[in-house]
PDB file of N, CA, C, O and CB in Angstrom:
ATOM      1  N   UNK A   1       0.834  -1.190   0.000  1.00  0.00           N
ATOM      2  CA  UNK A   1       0.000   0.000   0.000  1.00  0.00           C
ATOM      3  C   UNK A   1       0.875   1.248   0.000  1.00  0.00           C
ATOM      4  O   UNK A   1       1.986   1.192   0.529  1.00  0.00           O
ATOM      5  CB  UNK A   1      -0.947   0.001   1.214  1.00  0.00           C
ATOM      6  N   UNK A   2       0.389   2.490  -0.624  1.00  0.00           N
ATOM      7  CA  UNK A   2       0.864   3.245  -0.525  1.00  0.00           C
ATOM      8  C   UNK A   2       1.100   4.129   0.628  1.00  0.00           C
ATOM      9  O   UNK A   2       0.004   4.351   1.142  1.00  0.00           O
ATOM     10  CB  UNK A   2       0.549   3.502  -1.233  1.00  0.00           C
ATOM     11  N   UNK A   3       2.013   4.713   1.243  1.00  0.00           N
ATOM     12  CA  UNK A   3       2.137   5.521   2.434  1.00  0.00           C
ATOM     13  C   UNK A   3       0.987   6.555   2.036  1.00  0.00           C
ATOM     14  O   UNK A   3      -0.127   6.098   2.293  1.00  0.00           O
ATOM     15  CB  UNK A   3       3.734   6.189   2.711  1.00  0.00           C
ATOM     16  N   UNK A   4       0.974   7.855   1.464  1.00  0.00           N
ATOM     17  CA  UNK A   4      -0.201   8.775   1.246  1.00  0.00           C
ATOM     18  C   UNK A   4      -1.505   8.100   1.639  1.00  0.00           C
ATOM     19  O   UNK A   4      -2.138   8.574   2.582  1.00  0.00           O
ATOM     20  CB  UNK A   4      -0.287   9.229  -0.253  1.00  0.00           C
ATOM     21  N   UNK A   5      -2.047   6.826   0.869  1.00  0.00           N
ATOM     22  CA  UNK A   5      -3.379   6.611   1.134  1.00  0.00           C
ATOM     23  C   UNK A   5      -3.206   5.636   3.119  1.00  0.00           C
ATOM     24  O   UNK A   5      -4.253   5.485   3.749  1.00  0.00           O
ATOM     25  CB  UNK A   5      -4.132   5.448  -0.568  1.00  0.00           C
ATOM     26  N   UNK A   6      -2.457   5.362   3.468  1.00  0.00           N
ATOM     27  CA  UNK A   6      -2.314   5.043   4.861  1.00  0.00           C
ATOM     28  C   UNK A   6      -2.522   6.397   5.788  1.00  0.00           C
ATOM     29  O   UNK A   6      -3.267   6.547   6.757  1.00  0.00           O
ATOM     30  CB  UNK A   6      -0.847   4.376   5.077  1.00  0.00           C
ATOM     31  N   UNK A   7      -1.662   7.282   5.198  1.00  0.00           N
ATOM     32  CA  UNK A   7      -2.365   8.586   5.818  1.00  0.00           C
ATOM     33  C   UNK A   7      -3.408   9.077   6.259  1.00  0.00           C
ATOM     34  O   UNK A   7      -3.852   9.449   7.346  1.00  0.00           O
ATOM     35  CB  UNK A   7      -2.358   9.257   5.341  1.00  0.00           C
ATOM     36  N   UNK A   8      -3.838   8.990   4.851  1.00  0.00           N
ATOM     37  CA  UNK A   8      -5.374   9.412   4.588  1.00  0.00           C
ATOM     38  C   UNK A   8      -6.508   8.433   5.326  1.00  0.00           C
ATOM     39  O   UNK A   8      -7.664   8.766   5.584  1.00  0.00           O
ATOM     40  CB  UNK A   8      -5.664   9.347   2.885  1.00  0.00           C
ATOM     41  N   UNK A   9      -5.897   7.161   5.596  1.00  0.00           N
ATOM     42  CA  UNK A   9      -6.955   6.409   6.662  1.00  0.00           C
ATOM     43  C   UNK A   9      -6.923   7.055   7.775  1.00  0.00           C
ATOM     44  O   UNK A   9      -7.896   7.725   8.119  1.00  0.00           O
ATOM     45  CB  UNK A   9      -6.684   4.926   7.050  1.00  0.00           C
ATOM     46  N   UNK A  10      -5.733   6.965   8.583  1.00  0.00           N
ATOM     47  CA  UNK A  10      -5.663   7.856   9.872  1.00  0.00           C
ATOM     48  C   UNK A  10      -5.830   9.127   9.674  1.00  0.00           C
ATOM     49  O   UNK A  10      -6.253   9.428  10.790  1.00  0.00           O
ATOM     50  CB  UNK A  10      -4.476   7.792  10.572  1.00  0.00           C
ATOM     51  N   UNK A  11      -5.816  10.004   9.145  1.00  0.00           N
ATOM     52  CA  UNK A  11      -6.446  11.424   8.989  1.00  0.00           C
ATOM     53  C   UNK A  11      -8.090  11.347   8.594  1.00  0.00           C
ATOM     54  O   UNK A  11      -8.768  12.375   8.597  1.00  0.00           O
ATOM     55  CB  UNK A  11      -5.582  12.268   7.724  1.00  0.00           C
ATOM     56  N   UNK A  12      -8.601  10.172   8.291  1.00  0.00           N
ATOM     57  CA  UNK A  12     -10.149  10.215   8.388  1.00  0.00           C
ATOM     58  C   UNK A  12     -10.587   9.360  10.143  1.00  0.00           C
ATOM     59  O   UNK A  12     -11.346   9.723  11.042  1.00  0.00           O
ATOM     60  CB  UNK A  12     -10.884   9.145   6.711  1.00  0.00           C
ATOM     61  N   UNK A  13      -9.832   8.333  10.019  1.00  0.00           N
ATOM     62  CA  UNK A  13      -9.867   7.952  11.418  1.00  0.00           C
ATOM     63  C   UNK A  13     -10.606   9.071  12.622  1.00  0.00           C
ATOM     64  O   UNK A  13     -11.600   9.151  13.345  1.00  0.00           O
ATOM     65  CB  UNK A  13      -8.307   7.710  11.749  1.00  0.00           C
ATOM     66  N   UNK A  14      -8.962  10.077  12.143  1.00  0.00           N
ATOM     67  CA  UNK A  14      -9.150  11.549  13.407  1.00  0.00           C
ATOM     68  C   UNK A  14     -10.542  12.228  13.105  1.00  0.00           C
ATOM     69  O   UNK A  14     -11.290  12.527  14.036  1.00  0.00           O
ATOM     70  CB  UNK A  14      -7.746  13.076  13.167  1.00  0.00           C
ATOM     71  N   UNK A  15     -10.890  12.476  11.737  1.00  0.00           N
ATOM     72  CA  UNK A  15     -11.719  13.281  11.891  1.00  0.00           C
ATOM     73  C   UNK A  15     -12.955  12.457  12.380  1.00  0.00           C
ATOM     74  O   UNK A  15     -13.741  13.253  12.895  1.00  0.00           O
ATOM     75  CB  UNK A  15     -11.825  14.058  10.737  1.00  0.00           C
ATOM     76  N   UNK A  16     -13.308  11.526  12.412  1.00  0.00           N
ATOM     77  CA  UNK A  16     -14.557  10.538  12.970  1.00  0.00           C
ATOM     78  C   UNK A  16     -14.571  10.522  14.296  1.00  0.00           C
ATOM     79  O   UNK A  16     -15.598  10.258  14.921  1.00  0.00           O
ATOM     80  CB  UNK A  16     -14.499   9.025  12.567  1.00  0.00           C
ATOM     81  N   UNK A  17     -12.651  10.994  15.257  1.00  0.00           N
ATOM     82  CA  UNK A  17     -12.718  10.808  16.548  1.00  0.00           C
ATOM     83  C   UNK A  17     -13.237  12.577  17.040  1.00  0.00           C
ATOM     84  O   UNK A  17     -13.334  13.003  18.191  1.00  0.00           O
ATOM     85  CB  UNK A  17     -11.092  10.117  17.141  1.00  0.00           C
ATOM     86  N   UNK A  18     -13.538  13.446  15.549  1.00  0.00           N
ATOM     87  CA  UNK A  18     -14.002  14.619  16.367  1.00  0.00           C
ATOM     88  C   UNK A  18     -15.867  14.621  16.242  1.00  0.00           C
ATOM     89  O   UNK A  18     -16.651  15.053  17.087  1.00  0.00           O
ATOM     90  CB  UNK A  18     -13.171  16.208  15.626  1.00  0.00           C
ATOM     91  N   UNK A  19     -16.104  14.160  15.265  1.00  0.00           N
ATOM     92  CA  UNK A  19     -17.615  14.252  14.830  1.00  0.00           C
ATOM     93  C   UNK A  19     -18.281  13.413  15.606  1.00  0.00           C
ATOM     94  O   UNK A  19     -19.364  13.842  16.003  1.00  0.00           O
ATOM     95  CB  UNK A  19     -17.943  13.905  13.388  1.00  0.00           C
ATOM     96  N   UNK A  20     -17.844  11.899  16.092  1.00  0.00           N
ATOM     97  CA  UNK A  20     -18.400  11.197  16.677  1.00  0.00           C
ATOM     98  C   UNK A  20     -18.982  11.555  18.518  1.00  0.00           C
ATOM     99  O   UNK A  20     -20.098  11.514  19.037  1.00  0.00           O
ATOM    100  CB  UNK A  20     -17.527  10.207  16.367  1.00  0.00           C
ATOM    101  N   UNK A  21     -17.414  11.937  19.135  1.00  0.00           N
ATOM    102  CA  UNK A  21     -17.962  12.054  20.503  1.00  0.00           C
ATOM    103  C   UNK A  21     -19.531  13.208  20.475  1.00  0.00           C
ATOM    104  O   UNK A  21     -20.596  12.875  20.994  1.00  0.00           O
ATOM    105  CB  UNK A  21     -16.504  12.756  21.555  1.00  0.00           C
ATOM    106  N   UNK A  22     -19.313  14.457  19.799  1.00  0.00           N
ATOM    107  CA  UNK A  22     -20.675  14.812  20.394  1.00  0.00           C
ATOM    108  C   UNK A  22     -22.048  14.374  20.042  1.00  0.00           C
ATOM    109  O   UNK A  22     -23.075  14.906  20.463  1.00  0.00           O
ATOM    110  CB  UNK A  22     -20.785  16.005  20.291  1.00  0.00           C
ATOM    111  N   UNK A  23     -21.979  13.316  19.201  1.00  0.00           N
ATOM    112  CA  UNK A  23     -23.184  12.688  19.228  1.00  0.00           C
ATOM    113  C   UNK A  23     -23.817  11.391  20.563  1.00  0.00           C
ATOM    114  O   UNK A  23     -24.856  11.014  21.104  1.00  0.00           O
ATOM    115  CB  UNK A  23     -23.058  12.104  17.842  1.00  0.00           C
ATOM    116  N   UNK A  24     -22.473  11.157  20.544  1.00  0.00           N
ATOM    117  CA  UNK A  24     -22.443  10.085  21.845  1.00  0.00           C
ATOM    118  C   UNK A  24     -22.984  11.120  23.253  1.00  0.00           C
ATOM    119  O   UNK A  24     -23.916  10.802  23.992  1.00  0.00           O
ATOM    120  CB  UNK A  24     -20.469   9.350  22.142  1.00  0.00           C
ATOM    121  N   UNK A  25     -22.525  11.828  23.331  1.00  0.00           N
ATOM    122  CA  UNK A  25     -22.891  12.958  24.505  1.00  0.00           C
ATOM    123  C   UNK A  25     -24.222  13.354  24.427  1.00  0.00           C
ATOM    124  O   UNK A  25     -25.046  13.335  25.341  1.00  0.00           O
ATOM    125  CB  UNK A  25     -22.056  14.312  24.422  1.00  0.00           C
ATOM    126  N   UNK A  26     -24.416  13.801  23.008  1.00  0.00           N
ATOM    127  CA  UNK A  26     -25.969  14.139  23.138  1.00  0.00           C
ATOM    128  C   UNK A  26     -27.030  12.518  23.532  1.00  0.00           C
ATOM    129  O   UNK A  26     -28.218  12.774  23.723  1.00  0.00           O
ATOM    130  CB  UNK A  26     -26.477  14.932  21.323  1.00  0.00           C
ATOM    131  N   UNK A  27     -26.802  11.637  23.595  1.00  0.00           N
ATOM    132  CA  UNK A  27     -27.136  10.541  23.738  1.00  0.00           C
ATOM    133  C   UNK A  27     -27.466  10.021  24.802  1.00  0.00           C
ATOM    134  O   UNK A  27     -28.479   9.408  25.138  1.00  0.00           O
ATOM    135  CB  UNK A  27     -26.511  10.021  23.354  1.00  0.00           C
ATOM    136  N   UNK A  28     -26.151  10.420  25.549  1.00  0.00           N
ATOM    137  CA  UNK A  28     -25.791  10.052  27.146  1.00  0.00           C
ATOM    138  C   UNK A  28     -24.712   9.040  27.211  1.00  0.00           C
ATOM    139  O   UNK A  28     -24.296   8.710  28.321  1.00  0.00           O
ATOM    140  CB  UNK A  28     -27.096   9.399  27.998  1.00  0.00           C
ATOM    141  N   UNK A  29     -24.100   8.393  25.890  1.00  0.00           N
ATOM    142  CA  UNK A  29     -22.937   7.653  26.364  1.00  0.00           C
ATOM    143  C   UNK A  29     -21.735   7.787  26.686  1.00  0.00           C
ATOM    144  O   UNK A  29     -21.315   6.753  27.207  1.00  0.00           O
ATOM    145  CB  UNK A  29     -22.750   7.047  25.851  1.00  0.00           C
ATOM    146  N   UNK A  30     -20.863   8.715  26.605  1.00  0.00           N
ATOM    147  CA  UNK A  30     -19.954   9.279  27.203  1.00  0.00           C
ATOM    148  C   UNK A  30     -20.231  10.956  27.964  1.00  0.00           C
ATOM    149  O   UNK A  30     -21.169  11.709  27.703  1.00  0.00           O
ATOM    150  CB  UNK A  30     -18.953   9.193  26.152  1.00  0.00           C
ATOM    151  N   UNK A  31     -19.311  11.159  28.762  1.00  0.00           N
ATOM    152  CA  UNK A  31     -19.149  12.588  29.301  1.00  0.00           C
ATOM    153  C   UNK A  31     -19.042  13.478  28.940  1.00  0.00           C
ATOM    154  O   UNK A  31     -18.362  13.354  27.921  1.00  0.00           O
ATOM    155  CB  UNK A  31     -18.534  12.851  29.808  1.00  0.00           C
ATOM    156  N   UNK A  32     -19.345  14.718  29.132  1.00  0.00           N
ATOM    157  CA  UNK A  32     -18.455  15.913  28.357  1.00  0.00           C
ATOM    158  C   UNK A  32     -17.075  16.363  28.357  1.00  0.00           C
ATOM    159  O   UNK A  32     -16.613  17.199  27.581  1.00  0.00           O
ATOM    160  CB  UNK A  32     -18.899  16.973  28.645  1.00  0.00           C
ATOM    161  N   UNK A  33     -16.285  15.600  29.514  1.00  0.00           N
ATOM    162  CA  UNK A  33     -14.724  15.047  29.657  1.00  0.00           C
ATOM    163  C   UNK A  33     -14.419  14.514  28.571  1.00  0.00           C
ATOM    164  O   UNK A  33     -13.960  15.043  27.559  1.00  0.00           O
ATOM    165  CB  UNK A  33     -14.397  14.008  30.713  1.00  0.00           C
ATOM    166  N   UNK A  34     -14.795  12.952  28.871  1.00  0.00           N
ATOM    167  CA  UNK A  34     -14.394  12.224  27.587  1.00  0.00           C
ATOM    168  C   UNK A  34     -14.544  12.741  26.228  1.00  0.00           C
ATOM    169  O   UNK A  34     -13.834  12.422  25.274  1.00  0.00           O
ATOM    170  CB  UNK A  34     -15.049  11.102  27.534  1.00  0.00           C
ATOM    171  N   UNK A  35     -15.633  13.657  26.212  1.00  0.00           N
ATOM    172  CA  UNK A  35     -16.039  14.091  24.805  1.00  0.00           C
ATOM    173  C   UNK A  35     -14.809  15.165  24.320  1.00  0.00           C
ATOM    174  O   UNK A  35     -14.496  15.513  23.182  1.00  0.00           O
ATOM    175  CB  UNK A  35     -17.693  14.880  24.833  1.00  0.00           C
ATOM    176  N   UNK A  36     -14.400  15.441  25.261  1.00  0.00           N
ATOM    177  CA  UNK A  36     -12.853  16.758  24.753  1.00  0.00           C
ATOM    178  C   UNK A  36     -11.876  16.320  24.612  1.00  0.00           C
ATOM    179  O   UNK A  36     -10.964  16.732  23.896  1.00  0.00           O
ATOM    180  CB  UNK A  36     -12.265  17.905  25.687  1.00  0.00           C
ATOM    181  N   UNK A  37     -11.934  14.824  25.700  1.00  0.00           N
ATOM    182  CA  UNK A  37     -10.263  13.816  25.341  1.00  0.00           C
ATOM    183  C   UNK A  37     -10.182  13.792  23.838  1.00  0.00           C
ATOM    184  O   UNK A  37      -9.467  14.379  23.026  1.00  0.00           O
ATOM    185  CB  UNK A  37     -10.235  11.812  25.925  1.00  0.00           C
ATOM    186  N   UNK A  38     -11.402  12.691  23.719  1.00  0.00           N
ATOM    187  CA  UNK A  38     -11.593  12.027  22.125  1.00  0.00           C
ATOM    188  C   UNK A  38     -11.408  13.144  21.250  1.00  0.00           C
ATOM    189  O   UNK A  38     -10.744  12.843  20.257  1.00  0.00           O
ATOM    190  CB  UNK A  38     -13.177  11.314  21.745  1.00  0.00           C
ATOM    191  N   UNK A  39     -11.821  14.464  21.304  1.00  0.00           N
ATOM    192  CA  UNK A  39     -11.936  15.569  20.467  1.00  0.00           C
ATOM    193  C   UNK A  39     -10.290  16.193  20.368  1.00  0.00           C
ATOM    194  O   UNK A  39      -9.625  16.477  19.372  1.00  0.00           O
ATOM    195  CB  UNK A  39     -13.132  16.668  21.146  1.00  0.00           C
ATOM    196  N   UNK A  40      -9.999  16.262  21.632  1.00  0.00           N
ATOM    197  CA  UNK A  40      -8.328  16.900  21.350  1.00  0.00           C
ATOM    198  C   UNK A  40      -7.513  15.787  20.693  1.00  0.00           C
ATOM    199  O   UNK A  40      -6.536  16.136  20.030  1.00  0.00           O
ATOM    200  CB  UNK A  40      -7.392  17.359  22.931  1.00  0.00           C
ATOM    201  N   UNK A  41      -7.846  14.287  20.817  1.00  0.00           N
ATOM    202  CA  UNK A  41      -7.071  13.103  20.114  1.00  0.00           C
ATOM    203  C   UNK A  41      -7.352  13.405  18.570  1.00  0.00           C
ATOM    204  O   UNK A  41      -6.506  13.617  17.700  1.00  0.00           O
ATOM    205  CB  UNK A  41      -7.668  11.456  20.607  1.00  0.00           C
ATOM    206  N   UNK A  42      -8.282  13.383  18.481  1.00  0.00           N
ATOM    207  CA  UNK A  42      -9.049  13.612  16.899  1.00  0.00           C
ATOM    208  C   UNK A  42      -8.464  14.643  15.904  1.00  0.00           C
ATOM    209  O   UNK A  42      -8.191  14.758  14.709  1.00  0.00           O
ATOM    210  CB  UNK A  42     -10.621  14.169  17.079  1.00  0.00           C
ATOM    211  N   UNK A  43      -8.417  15.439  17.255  1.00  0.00           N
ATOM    212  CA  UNK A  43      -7.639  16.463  16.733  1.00  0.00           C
ATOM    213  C   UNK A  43      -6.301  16.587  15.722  1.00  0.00           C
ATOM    214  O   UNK A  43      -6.146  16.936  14.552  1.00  0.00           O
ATOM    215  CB  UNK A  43      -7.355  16.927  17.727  1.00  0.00           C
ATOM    216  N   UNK A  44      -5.347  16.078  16.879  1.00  0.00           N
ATOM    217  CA  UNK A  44      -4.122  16.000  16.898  1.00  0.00           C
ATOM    218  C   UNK A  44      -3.886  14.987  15.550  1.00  0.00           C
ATOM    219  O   UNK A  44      -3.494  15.308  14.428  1.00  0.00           O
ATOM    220  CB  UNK A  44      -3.627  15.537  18.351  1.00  0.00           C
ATOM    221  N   UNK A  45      -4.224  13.802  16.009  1.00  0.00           N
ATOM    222  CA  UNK A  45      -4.223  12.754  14.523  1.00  0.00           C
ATOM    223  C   UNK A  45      -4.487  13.148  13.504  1.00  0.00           C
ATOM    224  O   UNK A  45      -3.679  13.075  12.578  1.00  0.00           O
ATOM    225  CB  UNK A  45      -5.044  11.717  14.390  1.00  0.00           C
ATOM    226  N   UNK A  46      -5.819  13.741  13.350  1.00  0.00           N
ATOM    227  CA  UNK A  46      -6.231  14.348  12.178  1.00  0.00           C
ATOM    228  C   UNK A  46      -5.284  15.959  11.118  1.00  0.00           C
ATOM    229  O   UNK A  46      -5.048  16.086   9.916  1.00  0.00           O
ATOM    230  CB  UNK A  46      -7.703  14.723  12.807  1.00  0.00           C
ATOM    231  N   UNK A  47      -4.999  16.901  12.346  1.00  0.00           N
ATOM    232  CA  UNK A  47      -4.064  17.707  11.348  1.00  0.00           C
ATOM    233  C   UNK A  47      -2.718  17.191  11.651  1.00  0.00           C
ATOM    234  O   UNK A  47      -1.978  17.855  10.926  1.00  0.00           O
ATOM    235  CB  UNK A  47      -4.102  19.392  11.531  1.00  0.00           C
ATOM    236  N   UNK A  48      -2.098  16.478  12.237  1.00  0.00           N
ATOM    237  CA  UNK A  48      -0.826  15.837  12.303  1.00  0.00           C
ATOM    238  C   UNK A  48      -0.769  14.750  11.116  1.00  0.00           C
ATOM    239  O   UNK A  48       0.325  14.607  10.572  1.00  0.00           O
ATOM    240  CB  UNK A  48      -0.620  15.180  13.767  1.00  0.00           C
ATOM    241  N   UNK A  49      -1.808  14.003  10.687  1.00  0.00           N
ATOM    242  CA  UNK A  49      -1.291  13.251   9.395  1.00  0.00           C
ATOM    243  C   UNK A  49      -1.277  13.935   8.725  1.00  0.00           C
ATOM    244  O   UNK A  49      -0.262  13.839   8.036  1.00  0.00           O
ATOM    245  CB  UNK A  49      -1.814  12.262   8.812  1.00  0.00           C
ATOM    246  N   UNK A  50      -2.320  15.246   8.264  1.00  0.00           N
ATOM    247  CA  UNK A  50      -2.482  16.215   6.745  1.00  0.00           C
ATOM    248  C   UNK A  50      -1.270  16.797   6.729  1.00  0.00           C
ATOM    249  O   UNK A  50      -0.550  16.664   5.739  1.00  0.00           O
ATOM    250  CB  UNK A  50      -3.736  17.525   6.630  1.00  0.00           C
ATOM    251  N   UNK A  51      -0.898  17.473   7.742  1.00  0.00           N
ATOM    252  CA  UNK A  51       0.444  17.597   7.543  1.00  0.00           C
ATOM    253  C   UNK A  51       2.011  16.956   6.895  1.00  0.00           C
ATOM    254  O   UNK A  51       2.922  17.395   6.192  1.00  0.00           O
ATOM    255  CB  UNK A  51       0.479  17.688   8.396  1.00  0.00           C
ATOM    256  N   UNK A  52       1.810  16.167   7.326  1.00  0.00           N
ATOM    257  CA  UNK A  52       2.760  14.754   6.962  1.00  0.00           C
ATOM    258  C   UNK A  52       2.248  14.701   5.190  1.00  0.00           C
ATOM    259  O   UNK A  52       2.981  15.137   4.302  1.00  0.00           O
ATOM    260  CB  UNK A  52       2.129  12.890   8.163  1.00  0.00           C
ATOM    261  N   UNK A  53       0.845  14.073   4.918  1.00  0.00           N
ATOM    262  CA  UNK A  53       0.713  14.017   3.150  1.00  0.00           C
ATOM    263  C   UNK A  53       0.701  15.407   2.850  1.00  0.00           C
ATOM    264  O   UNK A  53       0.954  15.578   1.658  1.00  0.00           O
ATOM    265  CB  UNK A  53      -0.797  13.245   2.415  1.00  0.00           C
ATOM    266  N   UNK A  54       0.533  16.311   3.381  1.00  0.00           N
ATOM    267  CA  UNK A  54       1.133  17.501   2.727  1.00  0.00           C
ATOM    268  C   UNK A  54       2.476  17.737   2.419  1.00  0.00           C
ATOM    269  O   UNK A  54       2.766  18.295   1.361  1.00  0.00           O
ATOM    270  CB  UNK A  54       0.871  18.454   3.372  1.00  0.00           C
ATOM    271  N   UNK A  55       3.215  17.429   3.107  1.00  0.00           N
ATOM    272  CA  UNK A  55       5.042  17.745   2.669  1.00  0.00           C
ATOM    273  C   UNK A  55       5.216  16.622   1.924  1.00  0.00           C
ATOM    274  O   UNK A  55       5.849  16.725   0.873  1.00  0.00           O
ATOM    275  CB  UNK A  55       6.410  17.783   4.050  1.00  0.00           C
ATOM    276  N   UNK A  56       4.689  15.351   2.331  1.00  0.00           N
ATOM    277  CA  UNK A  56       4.861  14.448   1.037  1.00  0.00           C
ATOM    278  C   UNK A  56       4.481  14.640  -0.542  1.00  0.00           C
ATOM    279  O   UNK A  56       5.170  14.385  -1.529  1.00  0.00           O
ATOM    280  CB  UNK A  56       4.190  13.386   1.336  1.00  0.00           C
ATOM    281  N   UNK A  57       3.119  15.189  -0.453  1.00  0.00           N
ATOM    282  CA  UNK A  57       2.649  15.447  -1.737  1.00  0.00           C
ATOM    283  C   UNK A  57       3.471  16.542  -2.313  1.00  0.00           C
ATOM    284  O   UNK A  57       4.281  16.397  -3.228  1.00  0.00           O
ATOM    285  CB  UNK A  57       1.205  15.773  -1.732  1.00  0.00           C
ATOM    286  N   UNK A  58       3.202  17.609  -1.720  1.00  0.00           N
ATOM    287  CA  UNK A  58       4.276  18.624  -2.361  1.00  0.00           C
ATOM    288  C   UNK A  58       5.920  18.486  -2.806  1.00  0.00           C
ATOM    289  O   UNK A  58       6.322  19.339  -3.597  1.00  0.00           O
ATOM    290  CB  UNK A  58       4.312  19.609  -1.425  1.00  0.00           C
ATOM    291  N   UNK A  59       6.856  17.486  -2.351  1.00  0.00           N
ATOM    292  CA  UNK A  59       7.741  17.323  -2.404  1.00  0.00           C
ATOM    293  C   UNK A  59       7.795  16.738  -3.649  1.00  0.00           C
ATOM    294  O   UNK A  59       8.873  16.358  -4.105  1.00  0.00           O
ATOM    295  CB  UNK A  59       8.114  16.907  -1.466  1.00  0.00           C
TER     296      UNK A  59
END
């Protein structure tokens, strides 16, 4: 497999770990704690890989 599209799994990964918690919250299954962990993780993964296929692609 190609490295870029491995990226691009974990950079969709992240973004599912930001969209997902507040639905779970509105729900009642996690906290509004947990809901900022998962959200700052989501975070981080998510513009930390774009970053990465960004200097790749451009290079």
């Amino acid at each position: 497999m190609n490295t870029v599209f491995l990226l691009w799994i974990v950079a969709f990964i992240g973004l599912l770990l930001t969209i997902i918690p507040p639905f779970l919250v509105f729900y009642g299954a996690i906290s509004l704690e947990d809901n900022y962990q998962w959200m700052a993780i989501g975070m981080v993964v998510y513009f930390g890989s774009r970053i990465i296929i960004r200097r790749i692609v451009v290079d």
